[in-house]
N, C-alpha and C positions, 0 to 999 in steps of 0.2 A: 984469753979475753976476746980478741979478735977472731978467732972459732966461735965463740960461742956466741958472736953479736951476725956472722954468715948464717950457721943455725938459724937464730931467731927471727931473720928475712926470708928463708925460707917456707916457715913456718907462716910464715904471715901470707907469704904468696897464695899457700896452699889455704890459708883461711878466706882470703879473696875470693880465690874460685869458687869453692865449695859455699861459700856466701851466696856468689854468684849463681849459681844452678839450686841454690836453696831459695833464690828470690825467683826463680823462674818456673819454678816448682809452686810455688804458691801463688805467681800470675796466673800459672796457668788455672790455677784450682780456684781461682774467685773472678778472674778474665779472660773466659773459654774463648777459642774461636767457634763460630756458627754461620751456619746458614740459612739466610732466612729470605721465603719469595716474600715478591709484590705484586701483586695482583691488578688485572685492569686496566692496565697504562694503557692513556691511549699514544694510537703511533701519530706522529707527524708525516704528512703530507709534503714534499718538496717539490718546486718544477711540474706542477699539477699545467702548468700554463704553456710547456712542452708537448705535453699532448690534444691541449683545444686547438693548437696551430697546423697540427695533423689533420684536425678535423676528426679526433679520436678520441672516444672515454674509456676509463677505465672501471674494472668490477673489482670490489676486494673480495677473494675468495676466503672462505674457512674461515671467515672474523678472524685473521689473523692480523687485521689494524688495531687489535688491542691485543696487548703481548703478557708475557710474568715474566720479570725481571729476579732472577736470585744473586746473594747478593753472599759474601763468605768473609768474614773479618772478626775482629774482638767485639765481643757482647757488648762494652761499653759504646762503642762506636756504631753498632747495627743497631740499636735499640733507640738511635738520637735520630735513625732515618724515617723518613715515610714517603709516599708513591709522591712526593712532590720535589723530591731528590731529583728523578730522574727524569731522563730526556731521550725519548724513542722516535728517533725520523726517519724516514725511509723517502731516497732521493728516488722518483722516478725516471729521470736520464739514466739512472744505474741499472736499469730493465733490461735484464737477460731473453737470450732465447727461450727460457724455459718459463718465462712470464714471473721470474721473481727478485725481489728488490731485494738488498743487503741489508739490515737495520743498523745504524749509527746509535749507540747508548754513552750515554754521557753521565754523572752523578755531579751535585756539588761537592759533596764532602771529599776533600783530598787525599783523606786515608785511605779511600777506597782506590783499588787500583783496576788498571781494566780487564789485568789477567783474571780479579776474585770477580764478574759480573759476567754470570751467564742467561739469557736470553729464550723463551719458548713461544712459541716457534722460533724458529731460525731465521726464517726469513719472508718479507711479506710477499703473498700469490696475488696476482693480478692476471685478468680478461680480458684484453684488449679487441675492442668492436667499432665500429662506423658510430658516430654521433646521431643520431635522428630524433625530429621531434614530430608530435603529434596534438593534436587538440582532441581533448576529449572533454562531455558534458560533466559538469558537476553538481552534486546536491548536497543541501543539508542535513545532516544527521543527527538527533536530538539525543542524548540522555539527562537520565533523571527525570524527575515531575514538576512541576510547577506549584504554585499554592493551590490548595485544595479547590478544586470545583471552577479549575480551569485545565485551558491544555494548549500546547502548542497549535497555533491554525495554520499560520506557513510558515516555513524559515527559511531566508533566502540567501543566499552569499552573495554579498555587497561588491562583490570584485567580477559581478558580472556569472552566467549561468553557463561558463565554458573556464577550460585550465589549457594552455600549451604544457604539455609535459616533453621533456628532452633528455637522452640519456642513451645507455645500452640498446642497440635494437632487438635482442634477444629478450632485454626486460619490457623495453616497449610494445614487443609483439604478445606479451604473455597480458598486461593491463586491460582489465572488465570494465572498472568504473573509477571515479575519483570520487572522492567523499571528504566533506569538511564537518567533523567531528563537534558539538558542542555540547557545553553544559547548562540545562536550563533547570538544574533542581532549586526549588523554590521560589525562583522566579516571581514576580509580584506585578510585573509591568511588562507591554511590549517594549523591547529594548534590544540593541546593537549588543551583539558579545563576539570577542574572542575564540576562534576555535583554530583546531589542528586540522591541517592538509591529511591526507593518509590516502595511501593507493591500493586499493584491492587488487588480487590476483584471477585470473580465469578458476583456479580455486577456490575463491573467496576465500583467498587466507592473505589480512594485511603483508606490504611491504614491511621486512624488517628494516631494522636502523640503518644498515649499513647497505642494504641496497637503494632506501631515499637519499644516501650519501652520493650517490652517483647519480641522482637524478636533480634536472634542474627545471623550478617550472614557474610559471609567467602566466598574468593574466592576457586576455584575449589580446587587449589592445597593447600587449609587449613588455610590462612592467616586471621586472624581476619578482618575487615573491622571495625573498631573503631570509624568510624565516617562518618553519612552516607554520608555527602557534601563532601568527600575525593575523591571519584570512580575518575574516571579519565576519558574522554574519546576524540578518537582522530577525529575531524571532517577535514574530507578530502573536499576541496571549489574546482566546477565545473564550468566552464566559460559556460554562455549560447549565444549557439547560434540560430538567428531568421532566418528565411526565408527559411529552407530547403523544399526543393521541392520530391513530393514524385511521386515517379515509381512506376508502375503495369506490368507487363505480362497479356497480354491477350493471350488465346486457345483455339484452337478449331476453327472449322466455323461451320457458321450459315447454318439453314437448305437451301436447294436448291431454288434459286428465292431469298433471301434476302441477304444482304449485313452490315457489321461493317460499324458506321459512326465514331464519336465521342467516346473516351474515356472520363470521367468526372469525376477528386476526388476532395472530400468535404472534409475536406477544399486541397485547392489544395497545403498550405506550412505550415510547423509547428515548436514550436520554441522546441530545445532539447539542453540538457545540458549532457555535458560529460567530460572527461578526453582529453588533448590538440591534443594527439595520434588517439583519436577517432575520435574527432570531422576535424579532418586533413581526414583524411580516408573519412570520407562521399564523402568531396570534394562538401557540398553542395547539396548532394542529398540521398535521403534512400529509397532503393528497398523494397518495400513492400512484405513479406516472402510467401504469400497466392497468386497462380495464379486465373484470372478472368477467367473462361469457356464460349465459348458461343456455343458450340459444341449443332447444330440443333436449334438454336433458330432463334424464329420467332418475338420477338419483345426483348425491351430492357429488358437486362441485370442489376442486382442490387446485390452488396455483400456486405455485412457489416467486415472489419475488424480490430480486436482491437489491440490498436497500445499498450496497457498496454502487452498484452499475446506476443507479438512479443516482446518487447523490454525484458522482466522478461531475455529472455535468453542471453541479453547482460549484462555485467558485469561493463561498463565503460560508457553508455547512459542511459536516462531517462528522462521522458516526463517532463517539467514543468509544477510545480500545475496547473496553469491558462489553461493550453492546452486542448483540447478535444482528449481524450482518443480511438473513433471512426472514423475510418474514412470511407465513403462512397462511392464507386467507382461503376459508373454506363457507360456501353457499348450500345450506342447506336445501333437499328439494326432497317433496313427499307427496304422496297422491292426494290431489284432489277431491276425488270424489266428482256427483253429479248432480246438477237438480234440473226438473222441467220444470220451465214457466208459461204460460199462457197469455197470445196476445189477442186482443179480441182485432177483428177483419174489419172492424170499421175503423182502427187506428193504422192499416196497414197504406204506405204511400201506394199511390199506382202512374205507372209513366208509360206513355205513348201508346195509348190502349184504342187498337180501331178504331176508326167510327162508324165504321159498314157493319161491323161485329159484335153479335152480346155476347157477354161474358159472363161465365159461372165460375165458381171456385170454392173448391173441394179440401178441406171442410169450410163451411160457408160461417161460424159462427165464431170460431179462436183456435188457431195455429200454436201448437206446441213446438216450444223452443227447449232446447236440453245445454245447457247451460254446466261450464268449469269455470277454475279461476284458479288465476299464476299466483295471486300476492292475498287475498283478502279471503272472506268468512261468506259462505253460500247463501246462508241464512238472514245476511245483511242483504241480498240483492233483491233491485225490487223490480218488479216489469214497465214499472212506468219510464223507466231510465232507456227501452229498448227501442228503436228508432229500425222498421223495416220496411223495405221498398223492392215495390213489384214493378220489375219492366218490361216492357213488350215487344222492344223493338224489334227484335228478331222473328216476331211472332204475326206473320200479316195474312195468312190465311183459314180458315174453319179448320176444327179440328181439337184435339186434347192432348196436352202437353204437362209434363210435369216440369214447373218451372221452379228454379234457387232464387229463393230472398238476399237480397242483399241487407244483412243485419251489423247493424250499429251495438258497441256494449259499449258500456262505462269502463274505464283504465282499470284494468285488473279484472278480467273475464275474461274469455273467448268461449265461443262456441262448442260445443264436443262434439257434435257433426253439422252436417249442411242442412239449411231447413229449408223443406220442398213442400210447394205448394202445387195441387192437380186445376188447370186451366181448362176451361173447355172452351173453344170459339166458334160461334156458331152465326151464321147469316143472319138480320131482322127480319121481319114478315113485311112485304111490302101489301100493308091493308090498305091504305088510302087508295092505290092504283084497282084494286080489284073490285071496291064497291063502286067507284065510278063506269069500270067496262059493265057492271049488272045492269045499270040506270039505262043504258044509252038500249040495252038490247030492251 
């Protein structure tokens, strides 16, 4: 009896066990262990205020301030974490020779042990450099559109038209411009918005995240800027207007024998946007600032003028995008032709004509004038319009000269050549003195 109650304790034992590895058996096959990353984390920062006392900053190399945490335990337990488990700080007093920090990882959940959490990278890289700061100009930079049949006329950044930037001097030294980012799509009003700081590179390729991590920057008059979506800036909205019609001056005439036809600007209306004052002012038309010459030409005329270099020196207009920036203005020019016209000699002026001397003049009845025209119709011209004047001054002794009229046209003629008139100057007869010496003899 006693035998057989030892037997049946042992039996039981060996039931335990095999119980035992038969419950372990089937953990294991419904609560596997696993490994599973986390992605993203970002690191902490410690002791940052160690190295402003230096008068030093530092660069994060290789994005290595965001890390993957992997993580090795019972499915039930990995599956209850998420990236808000954990805790990635990296002290910089702990800054080796070799510019790199030890990362400290932490989890809340107690199961996890720190032997099952492995870490990638290993550890954070750091660039240690001189602090330097700099000023540089800033501008506003617009996306999106506004409501239809407007457009941005200026946008200014409220925090003044200058940034201190401070930082790395190797990143300092590489920075082209500063730019303050906004959105003005649909915009309806001028109004104050919102925009991001952003640093371009001698590249033109934005600062990434982690290099404006290292940069600190301030408006002119020394205000921290703590946040770089804070900048402010104020977008002034311009009404546009379509169809203005553009003017030219033309000057000058065309050489001798040819004539102005046609003026021609390409495009001949353009659409411009401006402040309500300005665009009032046009009145619907913009005198183009550049005169067209045709001073001696003999065929057409072509000038190229940029309407971007005109308008820069208006303050309140500007072309819209879609506009063509050129514009093309061509002066037609064609021959003439000739006509002779006929002035009769008794409508001819005469100035400072002897008086010791008679005059003849060759031909004595109507002076042929030969006659062009720069702008008008030949056929319209009349001789009554012609005003010619003969003067003597030069002329004080007998003899035959062929002298130049001084000729007068109506606006829109000239001459096709010089009109010469043949002078002859000859002594009077003194008769009165000769009948008298007859009488006496």
């Amino acid at each position: 009896m006693k035998k057989s109650l030892v037997n049946n304790f042992g039996l039981k034992l060996i039931s335990i066990v095999l119980a035992f590895f038969i419950w372990m058996i089937v953990v294991q096959d419904n609560d596997p262990e696993k490994t599973k990353p986390f992605t993203n984390i970002q690191v902490e920062m410690e002791n940052q205020e160690s190295m402003e006392k230096l008068g030093k900053v530092y660069e994060v190399l290789n994005n290595t301030d965001t890390v993957t945490v992997y993580v090795t335990g019972r499915n039930s337990v990995i599956k209850e974490l998420d990236n808000s488990d954990f805790r990635v700080t990296a002290d910089l007093e702990n800054l080796n020779d070799l510019g790199t920090v030890p990362y400290v990882i932490t989890c809340k959940n107690s199961s996890i042990k720190k032997e099952n959490i492995k870490v990638e990278p290993s550890s954070l890289k750091v660039r240690i450099e001189p602090k330097v700061e700099k000023s540089f100009a800033v501008k506003a930079v617009t996306t999106g559109n506004p409501k239809t049949g407007y457009v941005i006329g200026n946008a200014t950044v409220k925090q003044g038209d200058s940034i201190i930037v401070a930082g790395p001097q190797s990143l300092i030294n590489i920075i082209s411009r500063v730019v303050v980012a906004v959105d003005v799509n649909g915009l309806n009003e001028s109004k104050s918005l919102k925009g991001t700081l952003k640093i371009i590179d001698k590249n033109d390729e934005e600062f990434a995240e982690t290099k404006m991590k290292s940069m600190e920057c301030k408006t002119s008059s020394g205000v921290p800027i703590t946040e770089l979506g804070s900048v402010e800036v104020f977008a002034d909205l311009w009404r546009v207007q379509p169809d203005i019609k553009l003017d030219v001056n033309v000057v000058g005439m065309p050489a001798v024998g040819y004539k102005k036809t046609d003026t021609t600007i390409t495009p001949e209306t353009i659409s411009l946007a401006g402040t309500e004052s300005a665009l009032k002012e046009l009145n619907g038309h913009l005198q183009l600032n550049e005169d067209v010459s045709v001073e001696g030409a003999t065929s057409d005329v072509t000038k190229k003028i940029e309407l971007q270099d005109m308008l820069a020196e208006q303050h309140d207009l500007k072309l819209v995008e879609t506009a063509t920036d050129t514009v093309t203005v061509t002066v037609g020019i064609e021959k003439a032709g000739t006509k002779t016209v006929y002035l009769p000699v008794n409508r001819l002026n005469t100035k400072n004509i002897p008086t010791d001397l008679k005059i003849t003049l060759t031909p004595s009845d109507k002076i042929p004038i030969i006659i062009t025209t720069t702008t008008g119709e030949l056929n319209e011209f009349d001789a009554e319009d012609i005003k010619a004047t003969l003067d003597l001054s030069d002329y004080k002794t007998a003899g035959t000269y062929k002298v130049t009229l001084k000729v007068e046209l109506p606006e829109g003629y000239v001459l096709a050549s010089d009109v010469i008139i043949v002078v002859n100057l000859e002594k009077k007869e003194e008769t009165a003195i000769t009948e008298k010496s007859t009488v006496e003899e």
